[in-house]
Steps between C-alpha positions, in 0.01 A plus 500: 500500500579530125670199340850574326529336164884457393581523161692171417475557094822661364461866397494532069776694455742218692332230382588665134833505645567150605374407183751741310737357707402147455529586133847639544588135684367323215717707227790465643457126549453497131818697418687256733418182389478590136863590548598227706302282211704633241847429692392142585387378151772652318784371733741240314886502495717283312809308736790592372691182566232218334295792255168371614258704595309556826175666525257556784303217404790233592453613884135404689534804726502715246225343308260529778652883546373549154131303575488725812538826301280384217241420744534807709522722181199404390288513827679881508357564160151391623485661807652835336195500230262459786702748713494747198144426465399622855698790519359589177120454509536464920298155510707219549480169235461244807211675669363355870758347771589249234691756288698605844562163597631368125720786545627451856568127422679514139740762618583295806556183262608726195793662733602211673556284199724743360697539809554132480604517135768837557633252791512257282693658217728624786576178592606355204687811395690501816609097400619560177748773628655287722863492454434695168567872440215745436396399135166740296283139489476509951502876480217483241301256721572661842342817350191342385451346799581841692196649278303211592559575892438864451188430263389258786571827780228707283259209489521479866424876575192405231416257751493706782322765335235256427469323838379842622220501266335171628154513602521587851284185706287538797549221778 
């Protein structure tokens, strides 16, 4: 009887395709969090009652908001060169199950530490507008921490998209 070999090696044309897509993850992660970078370091507002001014950097939250998109920006920025390198030339940067595995892990740590750091800004935000009418300093922050959370959604799907490119193991 003839033994049936399965093919369990992804077919080019969607492997090419999970890595365009993985590339598209990685851009938009960019976009995101360069945004939600911009809103967070440039967010200050003077009180009107005492003239002093507040800036992001008074609140802990919101400095560890900013450390979480710093950090996650620039992860993005290195997996989107190696990312644009693949799809590219078609060899990957992190060659062997090493590569797969550095990528598996870092988006798992990556994407949770920026979920921590949108639910962090989130919390604070929501603290400061106790009792206080809707003012452009909370609305500022609660939109750079809703580009965090949506900037941590895309590095999820990366995630996911690289979990299925693990070596597959024997037992």
């Amino acid at each position: 009887m003839p033994e049936t070999v399965v093919n369990t090696t992804p077919s080019n044309s969607s492997t090419a395709s999970s890595r365009t897509v993985l590339l598209l993850m990685r851009v938009l992660t960019f976009v995101f969090l360069l945004i939600a970078l911009i809103l967070i370091a440039t967010l200050k507002q003077t009180d009107a009652d005492t003239e002093e001014q507040v800036k992001f950097s008074d609140f802990y939250a919101y400095r560890y908001m900013l450390a979480t998109i710093i950090i996650g920006f620039a992860y993005n920025l290195l997996q989107m060169a190696f990312s644009i390198f693949t799809v590219v030339s078609g060899n990957r940067v992190l060659s062997g199950d090493g590569g797969y595995l550095f990528d598996f892990f870092a988006d798992k740590m990556i994407s949770y530490f920026m979920i921590s750091g949108s639910a962090a800004g989130f919390g604070v935000t929501v603290e400061l507008g106790r009792g206080v009418p809707s003012n452009p300093f909370t609305d500022k922050a609660n939109a750079s921490a809703s580009l965090l959370l949506i900037g941590f959604v895309f590095t999820a799907i990366a995630s996911t998209i690289t979990s299925f490119a693990l070596p597959k193991k024997a037992n």
